[in-house]
C-alpha positions as CSV (number, residue, x, y, z in Angstrom):
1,X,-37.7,-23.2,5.1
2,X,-39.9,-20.7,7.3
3,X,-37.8,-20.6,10.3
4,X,-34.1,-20.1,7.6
5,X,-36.3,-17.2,6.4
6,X,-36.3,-15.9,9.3
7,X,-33.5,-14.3,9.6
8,X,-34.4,-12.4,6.5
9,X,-36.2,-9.4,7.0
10,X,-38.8,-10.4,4.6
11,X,-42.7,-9.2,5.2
12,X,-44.0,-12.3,4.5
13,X,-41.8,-15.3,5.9
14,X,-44.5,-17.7,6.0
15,X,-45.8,-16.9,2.7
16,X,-42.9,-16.8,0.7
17,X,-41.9,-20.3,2.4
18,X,-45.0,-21.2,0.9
19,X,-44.5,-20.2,-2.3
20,X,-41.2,-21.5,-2.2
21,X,-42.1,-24.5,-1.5
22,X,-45.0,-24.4,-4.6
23,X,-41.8,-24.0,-7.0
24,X,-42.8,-20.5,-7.9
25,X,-40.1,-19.4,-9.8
26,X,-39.8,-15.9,-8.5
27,X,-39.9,-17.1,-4.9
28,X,-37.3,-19.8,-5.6
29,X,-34.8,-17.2,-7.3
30,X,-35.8,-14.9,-4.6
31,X,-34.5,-17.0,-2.1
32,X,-32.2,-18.5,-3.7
33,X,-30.5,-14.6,-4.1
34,X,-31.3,-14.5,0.3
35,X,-29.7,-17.9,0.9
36,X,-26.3,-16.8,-1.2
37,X,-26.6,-13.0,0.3
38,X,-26.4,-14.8,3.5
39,X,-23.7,-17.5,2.6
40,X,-26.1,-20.5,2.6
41,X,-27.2,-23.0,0.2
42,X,-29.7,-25.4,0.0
43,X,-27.6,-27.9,1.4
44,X,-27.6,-25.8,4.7
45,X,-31.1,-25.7,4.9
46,X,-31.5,-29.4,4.2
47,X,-29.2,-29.6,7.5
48,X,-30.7,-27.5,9.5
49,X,-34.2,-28.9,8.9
50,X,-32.9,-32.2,9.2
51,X,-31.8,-31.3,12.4
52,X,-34.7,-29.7,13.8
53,X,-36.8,-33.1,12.9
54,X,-34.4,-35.4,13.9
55,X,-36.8,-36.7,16.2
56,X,-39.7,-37.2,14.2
57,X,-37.7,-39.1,11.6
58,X,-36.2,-41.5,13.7
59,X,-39.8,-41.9,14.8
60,X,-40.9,-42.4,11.1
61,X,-38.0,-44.6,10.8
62,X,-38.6,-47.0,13.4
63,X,-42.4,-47.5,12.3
64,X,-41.2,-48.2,8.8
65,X,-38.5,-51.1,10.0
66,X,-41.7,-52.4,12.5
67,X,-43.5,-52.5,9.3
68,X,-41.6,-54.2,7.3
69,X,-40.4,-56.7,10.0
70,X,-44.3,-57.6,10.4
71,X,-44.4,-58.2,6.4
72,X,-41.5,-59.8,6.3
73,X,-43.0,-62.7,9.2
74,X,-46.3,-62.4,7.5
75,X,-44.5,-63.9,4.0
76,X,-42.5,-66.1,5.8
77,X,-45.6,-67.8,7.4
78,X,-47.7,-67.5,4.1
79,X,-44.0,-69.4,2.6
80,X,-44.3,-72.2,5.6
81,X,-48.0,-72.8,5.0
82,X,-48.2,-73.4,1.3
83,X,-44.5,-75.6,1.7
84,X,-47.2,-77.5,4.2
85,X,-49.8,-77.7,2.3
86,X,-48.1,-79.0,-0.9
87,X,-46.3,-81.3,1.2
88,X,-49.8,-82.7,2.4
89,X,-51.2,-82.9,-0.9
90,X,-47.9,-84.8,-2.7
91,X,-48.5,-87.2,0.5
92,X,-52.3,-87.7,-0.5
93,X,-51.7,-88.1,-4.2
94,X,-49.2,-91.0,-3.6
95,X,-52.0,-92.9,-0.9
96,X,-54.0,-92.8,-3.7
97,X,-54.1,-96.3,-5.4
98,X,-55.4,-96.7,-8.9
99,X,-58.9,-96.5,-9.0
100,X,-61.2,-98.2,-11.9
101,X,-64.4,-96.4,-12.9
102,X,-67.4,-97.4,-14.5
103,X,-70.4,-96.0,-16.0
104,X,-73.4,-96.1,-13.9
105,X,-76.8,-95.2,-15.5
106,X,-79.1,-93.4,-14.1
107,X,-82.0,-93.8,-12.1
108,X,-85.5,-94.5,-13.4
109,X,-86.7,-91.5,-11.5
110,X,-83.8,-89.0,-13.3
111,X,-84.5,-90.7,-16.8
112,X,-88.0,-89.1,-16.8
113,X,-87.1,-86.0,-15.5
């Protein structure tokens, strides 16, 4: 917004960007009066910062689809480790044969204790 208010001969560009950018109401109706004196809008401005940071948003961009490429492995290896794991366990439970039990009493040496 600093560099659109520029062009206006304000004496305090970066201040009232500031203050703009704070939502003081003032400010905003103050430069919203600039932008229309001027023939802008806020869509303009959106442009023109957009294209000033082009750069650093494809940047941003990239980092975020890195990101979510990474999580996206990460779950599918988490998804391919518990199938595994379940698989091995079903496969364990079935080996298992029917087992009897029966009570065994205790020691004489844990009865006392």
């Amino acid at each position: 917004m600093d560099l659109v208010l520029l062009r206006f001969d304000l004496r305090d560009t970066i201040g009232t960007a500031k203050r703009w950018a704070a939502r003081d109401e003032a400010t905003m109706r103050e430069v919203d009066a600039l932008l229309a004196s001027a023939g802008l809008t806020m869509d303009s401005v959106m442009a023109q910062t957009l294209r000033l940071h082009i750069d650093e948003i494809e940047r941003i961009d990239r980092m975020v689809a890195s990101a979510e490429a990474r999580r996206n492995t990460a779950l599918r290896e988490l998804d391919r480790h518990r199938a595994e794991l379940a698989q091995r366990l079903r496969r364990v439970t079935e080996e298992i044969e029917d087992a009897e039990f029966e009570v065994v009493a205790p020691a004489p040496a844990e009865q006392a204790a």
